[in-house]
C-alpha positions as a Markdown table, in Angstrom:
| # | Residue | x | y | z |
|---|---|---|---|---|
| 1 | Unk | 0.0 | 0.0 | 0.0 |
| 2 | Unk | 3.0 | 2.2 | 0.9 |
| 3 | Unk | 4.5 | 1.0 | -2.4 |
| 4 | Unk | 1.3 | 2.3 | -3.8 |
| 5 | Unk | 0.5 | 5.4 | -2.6 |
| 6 | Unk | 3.8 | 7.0 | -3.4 |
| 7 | Unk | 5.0 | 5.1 | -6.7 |
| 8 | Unk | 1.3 | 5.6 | -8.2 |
| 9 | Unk | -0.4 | 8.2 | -6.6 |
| 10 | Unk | 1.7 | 10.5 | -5.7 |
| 11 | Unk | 4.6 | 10.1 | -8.2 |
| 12 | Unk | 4.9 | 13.4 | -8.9 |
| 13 | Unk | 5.1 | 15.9 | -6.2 |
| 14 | Unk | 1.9 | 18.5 | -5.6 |
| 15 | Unk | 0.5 | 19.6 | -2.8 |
| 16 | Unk | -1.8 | 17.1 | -0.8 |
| 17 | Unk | -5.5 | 18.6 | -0.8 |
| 18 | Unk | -7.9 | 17.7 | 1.8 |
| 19 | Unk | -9.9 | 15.6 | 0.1 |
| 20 | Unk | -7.1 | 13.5 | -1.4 |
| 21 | Unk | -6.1 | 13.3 | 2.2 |
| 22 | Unk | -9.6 | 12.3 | 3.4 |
| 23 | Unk | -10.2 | 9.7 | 1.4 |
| 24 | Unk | -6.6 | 8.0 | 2.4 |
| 25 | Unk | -7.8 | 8.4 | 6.1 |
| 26 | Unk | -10.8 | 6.2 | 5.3 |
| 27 | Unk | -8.8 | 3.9 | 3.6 |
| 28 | Unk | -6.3 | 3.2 | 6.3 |
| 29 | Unk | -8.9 | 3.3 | 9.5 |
| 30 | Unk | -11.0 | 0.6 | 7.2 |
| 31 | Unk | -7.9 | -1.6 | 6.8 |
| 32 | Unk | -7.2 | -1.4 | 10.5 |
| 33 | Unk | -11.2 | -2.3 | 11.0 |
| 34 | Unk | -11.1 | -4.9 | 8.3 |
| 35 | Unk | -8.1 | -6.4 | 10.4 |
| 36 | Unk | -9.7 | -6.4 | 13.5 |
| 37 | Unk | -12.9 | -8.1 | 12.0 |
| 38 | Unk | -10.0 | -10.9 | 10.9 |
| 39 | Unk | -8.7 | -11.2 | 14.6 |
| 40 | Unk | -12.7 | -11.9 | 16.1 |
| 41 | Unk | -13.4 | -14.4 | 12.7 |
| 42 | Unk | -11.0 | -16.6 | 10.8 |
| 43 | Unk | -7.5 | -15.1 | 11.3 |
| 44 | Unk | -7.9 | -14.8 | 15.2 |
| 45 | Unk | -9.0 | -18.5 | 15.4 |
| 46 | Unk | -6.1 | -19.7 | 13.4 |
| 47 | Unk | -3.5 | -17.5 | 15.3 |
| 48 | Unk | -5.1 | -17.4 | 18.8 |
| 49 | Unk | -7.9 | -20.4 | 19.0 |
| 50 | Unk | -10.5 | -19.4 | 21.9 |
| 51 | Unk | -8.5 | -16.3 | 23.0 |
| 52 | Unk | -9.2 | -14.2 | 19.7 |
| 53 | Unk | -11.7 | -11.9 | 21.0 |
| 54 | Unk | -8.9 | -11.1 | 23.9 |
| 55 | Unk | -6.3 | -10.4 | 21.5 |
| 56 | Unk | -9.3 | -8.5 | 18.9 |
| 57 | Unk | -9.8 | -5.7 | 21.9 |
| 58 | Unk | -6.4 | -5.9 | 22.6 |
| 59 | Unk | -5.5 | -5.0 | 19.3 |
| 60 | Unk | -8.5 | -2.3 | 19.0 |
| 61 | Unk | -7.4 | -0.6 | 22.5 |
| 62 | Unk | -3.6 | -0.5 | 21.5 |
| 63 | Unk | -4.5 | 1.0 | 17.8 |
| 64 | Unk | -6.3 | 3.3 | 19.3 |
| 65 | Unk | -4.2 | 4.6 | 22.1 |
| 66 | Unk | -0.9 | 4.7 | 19.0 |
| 67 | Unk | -3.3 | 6.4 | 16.8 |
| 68 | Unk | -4.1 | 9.1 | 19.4 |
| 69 | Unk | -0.3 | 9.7 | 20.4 |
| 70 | Unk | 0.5 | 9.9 | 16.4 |
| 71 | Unk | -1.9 | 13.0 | 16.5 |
| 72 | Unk | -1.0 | 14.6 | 19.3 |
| 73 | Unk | 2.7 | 14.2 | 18.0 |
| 74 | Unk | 1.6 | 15.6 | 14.3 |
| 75 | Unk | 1.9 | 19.4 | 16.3 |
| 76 | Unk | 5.6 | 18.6 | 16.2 |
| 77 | Unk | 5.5 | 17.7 | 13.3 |
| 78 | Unk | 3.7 | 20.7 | 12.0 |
| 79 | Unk | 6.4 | 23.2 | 13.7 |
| 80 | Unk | 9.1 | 21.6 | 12.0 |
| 81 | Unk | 7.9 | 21.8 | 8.1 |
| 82 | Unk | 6.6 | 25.4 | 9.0 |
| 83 | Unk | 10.1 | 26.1 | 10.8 |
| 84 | Unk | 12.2 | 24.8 | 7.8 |
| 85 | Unk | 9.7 | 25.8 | 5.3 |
| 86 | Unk | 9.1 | 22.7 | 3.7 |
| 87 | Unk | 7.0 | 23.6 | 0.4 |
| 88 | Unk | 4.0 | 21.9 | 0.7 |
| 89 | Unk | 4.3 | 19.6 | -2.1 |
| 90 | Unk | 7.4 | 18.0 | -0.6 |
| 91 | Unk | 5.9 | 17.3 | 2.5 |
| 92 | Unk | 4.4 | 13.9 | 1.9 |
| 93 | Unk | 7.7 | 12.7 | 0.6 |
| 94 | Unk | 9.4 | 13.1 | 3.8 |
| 95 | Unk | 6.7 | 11.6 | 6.0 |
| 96 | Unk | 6.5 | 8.4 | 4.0 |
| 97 | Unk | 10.1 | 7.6 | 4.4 |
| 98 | Unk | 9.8 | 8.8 | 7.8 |
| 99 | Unk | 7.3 | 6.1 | 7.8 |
| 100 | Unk | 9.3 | 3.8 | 6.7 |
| 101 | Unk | 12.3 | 4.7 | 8.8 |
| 102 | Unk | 9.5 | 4.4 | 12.2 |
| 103 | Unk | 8.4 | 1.0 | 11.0 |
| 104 | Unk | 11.7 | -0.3 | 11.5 |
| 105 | Unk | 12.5 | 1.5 | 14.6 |
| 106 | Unk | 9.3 | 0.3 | 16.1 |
| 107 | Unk | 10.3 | -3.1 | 15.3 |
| 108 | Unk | 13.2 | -2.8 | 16.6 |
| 109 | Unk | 12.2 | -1.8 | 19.9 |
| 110 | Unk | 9.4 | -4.0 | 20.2 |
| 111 | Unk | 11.6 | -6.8 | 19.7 |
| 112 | Unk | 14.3 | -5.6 | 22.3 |
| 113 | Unk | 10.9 | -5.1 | 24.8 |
| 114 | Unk | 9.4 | -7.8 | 24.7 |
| 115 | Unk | 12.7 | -9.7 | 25.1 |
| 116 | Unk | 13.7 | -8.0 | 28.2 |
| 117 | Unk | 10.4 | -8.5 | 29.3 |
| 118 | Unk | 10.7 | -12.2 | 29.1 |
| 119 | Unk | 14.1 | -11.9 | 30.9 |
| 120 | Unk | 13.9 | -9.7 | 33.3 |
| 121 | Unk | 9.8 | -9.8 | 34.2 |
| 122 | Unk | 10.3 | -6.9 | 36.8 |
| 123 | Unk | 11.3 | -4.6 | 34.2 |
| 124 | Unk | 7.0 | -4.2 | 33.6 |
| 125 | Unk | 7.1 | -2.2 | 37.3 |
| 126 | Unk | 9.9 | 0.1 | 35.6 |
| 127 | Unk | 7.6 | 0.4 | 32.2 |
| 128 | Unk | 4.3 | 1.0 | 34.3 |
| 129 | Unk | 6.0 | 3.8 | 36.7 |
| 130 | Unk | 7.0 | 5.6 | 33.5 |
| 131 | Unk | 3.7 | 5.6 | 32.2 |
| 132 | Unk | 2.4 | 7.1 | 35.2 |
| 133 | Unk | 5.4 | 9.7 | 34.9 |
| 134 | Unk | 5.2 | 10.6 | 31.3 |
| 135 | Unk | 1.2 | 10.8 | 31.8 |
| 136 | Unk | 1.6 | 13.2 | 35.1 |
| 137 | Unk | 4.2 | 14.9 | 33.2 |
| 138 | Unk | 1.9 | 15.4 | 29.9 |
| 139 | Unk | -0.9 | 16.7 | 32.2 |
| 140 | Unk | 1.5 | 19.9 | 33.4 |
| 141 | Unk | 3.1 | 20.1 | 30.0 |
| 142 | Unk | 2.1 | 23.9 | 28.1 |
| 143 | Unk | 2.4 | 24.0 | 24.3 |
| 144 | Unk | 5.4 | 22.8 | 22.4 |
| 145 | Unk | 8.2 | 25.0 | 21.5 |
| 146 | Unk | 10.8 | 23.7 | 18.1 |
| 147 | Unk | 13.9 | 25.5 | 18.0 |
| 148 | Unk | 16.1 | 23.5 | 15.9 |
| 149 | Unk | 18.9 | 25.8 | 15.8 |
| 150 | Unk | 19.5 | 24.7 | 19.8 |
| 151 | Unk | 19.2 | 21.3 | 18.4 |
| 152 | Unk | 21.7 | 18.6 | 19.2 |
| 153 | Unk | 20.2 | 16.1 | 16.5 |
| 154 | Unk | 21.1 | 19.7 | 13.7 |
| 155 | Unk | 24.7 | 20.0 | 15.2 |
| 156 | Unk | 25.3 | 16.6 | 14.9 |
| 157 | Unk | 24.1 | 16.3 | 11.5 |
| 158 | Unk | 25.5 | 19.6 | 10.3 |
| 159 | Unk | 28.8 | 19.0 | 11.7 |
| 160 | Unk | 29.7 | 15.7 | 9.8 |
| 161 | Unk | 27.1 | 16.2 | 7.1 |
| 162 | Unk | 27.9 | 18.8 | 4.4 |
| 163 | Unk | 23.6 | 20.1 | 4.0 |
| 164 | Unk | 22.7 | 22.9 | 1.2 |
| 165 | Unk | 20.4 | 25.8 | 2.9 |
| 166 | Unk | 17.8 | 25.3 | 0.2 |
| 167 | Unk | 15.7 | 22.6 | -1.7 |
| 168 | Unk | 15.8 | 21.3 | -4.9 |
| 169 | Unk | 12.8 | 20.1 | -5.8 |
| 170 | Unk | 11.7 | 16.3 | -4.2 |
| 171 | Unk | 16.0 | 15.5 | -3.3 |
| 172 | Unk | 17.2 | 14.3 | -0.9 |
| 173 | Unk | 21.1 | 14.7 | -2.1 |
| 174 | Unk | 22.8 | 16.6 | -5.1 |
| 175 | Unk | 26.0 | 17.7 | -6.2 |
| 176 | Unk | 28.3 | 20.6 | -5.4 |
| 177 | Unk | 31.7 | 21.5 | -6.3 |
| 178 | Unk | 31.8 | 17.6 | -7.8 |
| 179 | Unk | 30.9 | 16.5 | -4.2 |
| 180 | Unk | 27.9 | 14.5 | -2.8 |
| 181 | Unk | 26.1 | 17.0 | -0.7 |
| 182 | Unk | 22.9 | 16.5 | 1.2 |
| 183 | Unk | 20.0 | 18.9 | 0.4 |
| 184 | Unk | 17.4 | 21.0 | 3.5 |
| 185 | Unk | 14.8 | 18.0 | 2.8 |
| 186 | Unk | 17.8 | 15.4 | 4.1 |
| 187 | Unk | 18.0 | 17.5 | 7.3 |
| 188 | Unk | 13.9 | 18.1 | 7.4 |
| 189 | Unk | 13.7 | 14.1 | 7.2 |
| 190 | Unk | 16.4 | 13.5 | 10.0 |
| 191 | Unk | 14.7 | 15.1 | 12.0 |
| 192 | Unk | 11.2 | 14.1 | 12.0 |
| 193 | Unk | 12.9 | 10.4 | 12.1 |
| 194 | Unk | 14.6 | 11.0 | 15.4 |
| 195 | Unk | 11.6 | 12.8 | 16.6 |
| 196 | Unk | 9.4 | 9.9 | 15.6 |
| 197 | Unk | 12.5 | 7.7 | 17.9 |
| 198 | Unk | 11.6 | 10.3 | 21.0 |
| 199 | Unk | 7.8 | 9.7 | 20.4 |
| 200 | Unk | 8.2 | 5.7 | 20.4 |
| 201 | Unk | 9.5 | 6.1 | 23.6 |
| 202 | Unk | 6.6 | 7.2 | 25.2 |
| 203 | Unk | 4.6 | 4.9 | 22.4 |
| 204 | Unk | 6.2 | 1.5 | 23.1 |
| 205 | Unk | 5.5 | 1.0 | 26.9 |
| 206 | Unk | 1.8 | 2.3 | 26.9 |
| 207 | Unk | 1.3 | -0.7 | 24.3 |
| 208 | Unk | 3.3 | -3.3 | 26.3 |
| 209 | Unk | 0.3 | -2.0 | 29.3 |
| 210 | Unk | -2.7 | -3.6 | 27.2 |
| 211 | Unk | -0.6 | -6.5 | 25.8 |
| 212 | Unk | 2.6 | -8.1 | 25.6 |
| 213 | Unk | 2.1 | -10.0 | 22.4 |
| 214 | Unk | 4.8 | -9.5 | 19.4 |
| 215 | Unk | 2.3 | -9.6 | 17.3 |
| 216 | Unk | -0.7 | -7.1 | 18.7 |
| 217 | Unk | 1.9 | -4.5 | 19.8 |
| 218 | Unk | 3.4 | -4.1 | 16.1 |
| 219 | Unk | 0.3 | -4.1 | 13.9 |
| 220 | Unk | -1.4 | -2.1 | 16.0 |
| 221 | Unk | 1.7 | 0.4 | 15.5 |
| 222 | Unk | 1.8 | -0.2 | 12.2 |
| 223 | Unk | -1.4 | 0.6 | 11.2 |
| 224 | Unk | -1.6 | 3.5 | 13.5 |
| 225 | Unk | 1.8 | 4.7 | 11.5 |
| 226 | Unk | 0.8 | 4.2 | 8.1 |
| 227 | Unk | -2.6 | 6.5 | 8.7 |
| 228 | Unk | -0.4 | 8.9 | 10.1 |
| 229 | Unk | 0.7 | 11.1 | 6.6 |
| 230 | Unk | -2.5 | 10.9 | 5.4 |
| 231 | Unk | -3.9 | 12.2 | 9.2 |
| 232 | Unk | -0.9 | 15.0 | 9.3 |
| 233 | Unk | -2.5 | 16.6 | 5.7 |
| 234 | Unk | -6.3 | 16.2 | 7.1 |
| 235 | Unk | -5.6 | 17.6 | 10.4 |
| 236 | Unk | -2.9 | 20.0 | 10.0 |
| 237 | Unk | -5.0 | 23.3 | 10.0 |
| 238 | Unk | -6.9 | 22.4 | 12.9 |
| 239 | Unk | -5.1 | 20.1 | 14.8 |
| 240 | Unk | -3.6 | 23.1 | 17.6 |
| 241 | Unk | -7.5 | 23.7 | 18.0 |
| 242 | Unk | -7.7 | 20.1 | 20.0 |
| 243 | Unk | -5.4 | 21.5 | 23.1 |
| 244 | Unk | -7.3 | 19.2 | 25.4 |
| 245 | Unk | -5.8 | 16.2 | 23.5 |
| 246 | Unk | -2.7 | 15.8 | 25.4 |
| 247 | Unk | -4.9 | 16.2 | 28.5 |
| 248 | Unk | -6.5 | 13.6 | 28.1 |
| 249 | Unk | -3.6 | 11.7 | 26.1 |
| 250 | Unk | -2.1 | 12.2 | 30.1 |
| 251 | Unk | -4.6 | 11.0 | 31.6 |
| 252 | Unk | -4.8 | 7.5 | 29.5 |
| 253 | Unk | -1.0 | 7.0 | 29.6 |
| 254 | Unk | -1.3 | 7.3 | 33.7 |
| 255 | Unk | -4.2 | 4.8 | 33.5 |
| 256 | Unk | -2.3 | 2.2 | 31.9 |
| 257 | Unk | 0.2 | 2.5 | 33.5 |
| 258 | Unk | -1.7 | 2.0 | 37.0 |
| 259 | Unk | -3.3 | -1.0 | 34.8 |
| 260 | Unk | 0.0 | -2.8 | 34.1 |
| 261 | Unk | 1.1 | -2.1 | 38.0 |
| 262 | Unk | -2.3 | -3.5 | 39.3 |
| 263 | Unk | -2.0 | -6.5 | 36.7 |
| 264 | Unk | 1.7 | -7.1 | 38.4 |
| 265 | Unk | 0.2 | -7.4 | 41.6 |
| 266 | Unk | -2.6 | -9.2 | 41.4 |
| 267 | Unk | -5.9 | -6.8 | 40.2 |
| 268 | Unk | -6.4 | -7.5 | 36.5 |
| 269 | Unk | -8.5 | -4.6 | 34.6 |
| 270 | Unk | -10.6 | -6.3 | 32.4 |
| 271 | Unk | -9.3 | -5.5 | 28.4 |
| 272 | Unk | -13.1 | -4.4 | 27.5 |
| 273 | Unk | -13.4 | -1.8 | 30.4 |
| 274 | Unk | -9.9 | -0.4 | 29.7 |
| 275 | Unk | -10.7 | 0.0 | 25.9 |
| 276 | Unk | -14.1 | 1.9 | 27.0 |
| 277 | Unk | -11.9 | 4.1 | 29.5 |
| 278 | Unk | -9.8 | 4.7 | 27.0 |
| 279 | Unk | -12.5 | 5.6 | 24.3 |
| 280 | Unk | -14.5 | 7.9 | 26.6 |
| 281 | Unk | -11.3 | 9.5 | 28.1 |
| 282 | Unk | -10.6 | 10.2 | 24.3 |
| 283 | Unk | -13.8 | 11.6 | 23.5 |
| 284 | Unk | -14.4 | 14.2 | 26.2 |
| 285 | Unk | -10.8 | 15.4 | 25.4 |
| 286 | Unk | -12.1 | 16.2 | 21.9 |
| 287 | Unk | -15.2 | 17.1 | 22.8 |
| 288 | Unk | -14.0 | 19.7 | 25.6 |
| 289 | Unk | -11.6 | 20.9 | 23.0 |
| 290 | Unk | -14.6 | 21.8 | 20.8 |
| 291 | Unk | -16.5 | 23.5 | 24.0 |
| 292 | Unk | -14.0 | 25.4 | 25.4 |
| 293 | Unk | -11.9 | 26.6 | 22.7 |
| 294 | Unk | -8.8 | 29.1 | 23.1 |
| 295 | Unk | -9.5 | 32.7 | 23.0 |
| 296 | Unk | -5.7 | 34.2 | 22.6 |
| 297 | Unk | -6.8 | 34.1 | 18.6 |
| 298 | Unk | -3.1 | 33.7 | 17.9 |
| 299 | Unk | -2.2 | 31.1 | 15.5 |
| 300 | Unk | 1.4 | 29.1 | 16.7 |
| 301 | Unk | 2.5 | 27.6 | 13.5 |
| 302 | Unk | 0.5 | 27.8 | 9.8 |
| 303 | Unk | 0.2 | 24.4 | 7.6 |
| 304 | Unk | 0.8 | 26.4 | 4.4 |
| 305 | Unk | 4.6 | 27.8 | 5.6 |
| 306 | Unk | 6.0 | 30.3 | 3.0 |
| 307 | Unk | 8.0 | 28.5 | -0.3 |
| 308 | Unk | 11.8 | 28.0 | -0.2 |
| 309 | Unk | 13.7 | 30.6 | -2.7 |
| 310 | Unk | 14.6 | 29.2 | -5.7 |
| 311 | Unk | 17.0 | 26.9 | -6.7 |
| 312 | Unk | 20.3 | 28.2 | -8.6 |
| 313 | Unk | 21.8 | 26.6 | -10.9 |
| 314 | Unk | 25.3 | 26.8 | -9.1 |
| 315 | Unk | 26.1 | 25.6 | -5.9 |
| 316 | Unk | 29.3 | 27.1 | -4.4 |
| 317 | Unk | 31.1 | 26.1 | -1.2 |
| 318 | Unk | 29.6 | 29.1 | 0.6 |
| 319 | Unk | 26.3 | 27.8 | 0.0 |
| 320 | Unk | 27.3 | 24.7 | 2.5 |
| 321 | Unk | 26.3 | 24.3 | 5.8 |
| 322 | Unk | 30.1 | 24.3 | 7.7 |
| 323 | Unk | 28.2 | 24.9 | 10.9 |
| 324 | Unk | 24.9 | 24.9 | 12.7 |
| 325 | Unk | 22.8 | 27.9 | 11.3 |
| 326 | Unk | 19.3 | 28.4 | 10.8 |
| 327 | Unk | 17.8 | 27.7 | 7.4 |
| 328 | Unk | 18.3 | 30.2 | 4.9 |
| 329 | Unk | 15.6 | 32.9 | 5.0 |
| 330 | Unk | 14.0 | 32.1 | 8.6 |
| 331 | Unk | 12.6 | 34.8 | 10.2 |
């Protein structure tokens, strides 16, 4: 589908409208629907017997939790193209390799937790107290501020990387002074991939709460992740208005993580009632959102940021990037 969607549909590089982007939604929240139809009939039975409704909710309740951190998370997102001023029709081509690059470091880490976990079984009481942190922690948090000139992951990058201070057009790399150079859309995509690392962080353990099956934890990341370009496009010019998302994104992240410490000690929370917590807790985040909006009236970030100059036709060395700078014509 990935395969699709950007070597058919989006070959050439325009600007995602909000239709296009709609549609795409629908397709990937009826795929993860269709899946979890599979898990209660045939494909449960064959993978799970009598415990496939288990593993269904299971897989419902930790798609919907990943789903609902992805959105909170496409803020970030949103500050970062508007900081760098990623033209719009470029955008989609850095969040579907960032896709990519998340569904391997997801993976990754999902393989490395549930190992430990099987190892060292106390490590849950370390994963359930961070929840409860992180979730506390979100609660108190105000809005987010991106200031990647104070960035280690730029310095890094800019130090050891050679990066042109522009774009041209969909590249990644291009040549200068006969050298292999990496363009503003390679630094643009490093960073929403190591942003994407800090957001599994929190991601991972709230999953391993509602189930420590391989295989529930990383489709119901994965098809939380592939919705998530698609959801960025549909959501991006009003997702600031939903401030009481991370509230309530808290709030569920500090319930499961008292639901994996209960579970550890004896008091199991049913899967069912935690997926209705979850879903209610979810709700009235939105809906409060739509009640009590924000009066300041001022706008943090817009989803349509200002083009990139032009491209010359000569690079020179001065045009490199020798040292962490802000991108050429920030503001």
């Amino acid at each position: 589908m990935l395969a699709v969607d950007l070597g058919v549909f989006n070959r050439k590089p325009h600007e995602i409208t909000t239709r296009n982007a709609a549609i795409w939604s629908g397709v990937w929240v009826t795929l993860a629907l269709i899946f979890a139809g599979l898990l209660f009939g045939p494909l449960g039975w064959e993978l799970f017997g009598a415990t496939r409704h288990q593993k269904g909710l299971e897989f419902i309740t930790g798609y919907l939790i990943e789903l609902s951190l992805s959105v909170d998370n496409l803020f970030v997102f949103l500050l970062i193209f508007s900081y760098f001023k990623v033209p719009p029709k470029y955008q989609h081509r850095v969040l579907y390799w960032g896709v990519l690059g998340a569904l391997v470091m997801r993976v990754t880490m999902i393989l490395a937790g549930t190992a430990l976990i099987n190892r060292v079984h106390a490590i849950i009481y370390v994963f359930g107290a961070f929840l409860v942190y992180t979730g506390i922690k979100m609660l108190g948090e105000g809005n987010e501020e991106v200031n990647p000139e104070e960035s280690p992951i730029v310095r890094f990058v800019t130090r050891y990387v050679p990066i042109v201070r522009h774009y041209e057009r969909r590249k990644f790399f291009t040549i200068a002074d006969g050298k292999r150079v990496g363009t503003l859309l390679l630094l643009v995509l490093i960073v929403v991939e190591v942003t994407d690392l800090v957001f599994a962080v929190d991601s991972i353990p709230a999953i391993f709460g509602v189930t420590t099956d391989r295989f529930i934890i990383y489709t119901s990341n994965v098809f939380a992740i592939l919705g998530l370009r698609t959801f960025y496009f549909l959501l991006a010019g009003v997702v600031e208005k939903f401030h009481y998302l991370k509230t309530g994104l808290g709030i569920v992240l500090g319930f499961i993580g008292v639901k994996m410490l209960l579970g550890e000690l004896g008091v199991d929370i049913p899967i069912g009632l935690a997926l209705a917590a979850v879903v209610s807790i979810l709700t009235l985040s939105v809906l409060a959102s739509m009640i009590w909006t924000k009066s300041t009236g001022q706008v943090v970030a817009s989803s349509t940021p200002r083009r990139a100059r032009a491209v010359p036709t000569k690079i020179s060395k001065k045009e490199l990037i020798e040292k962490p700078e802000l991108p050429e014509g920030k503001t």
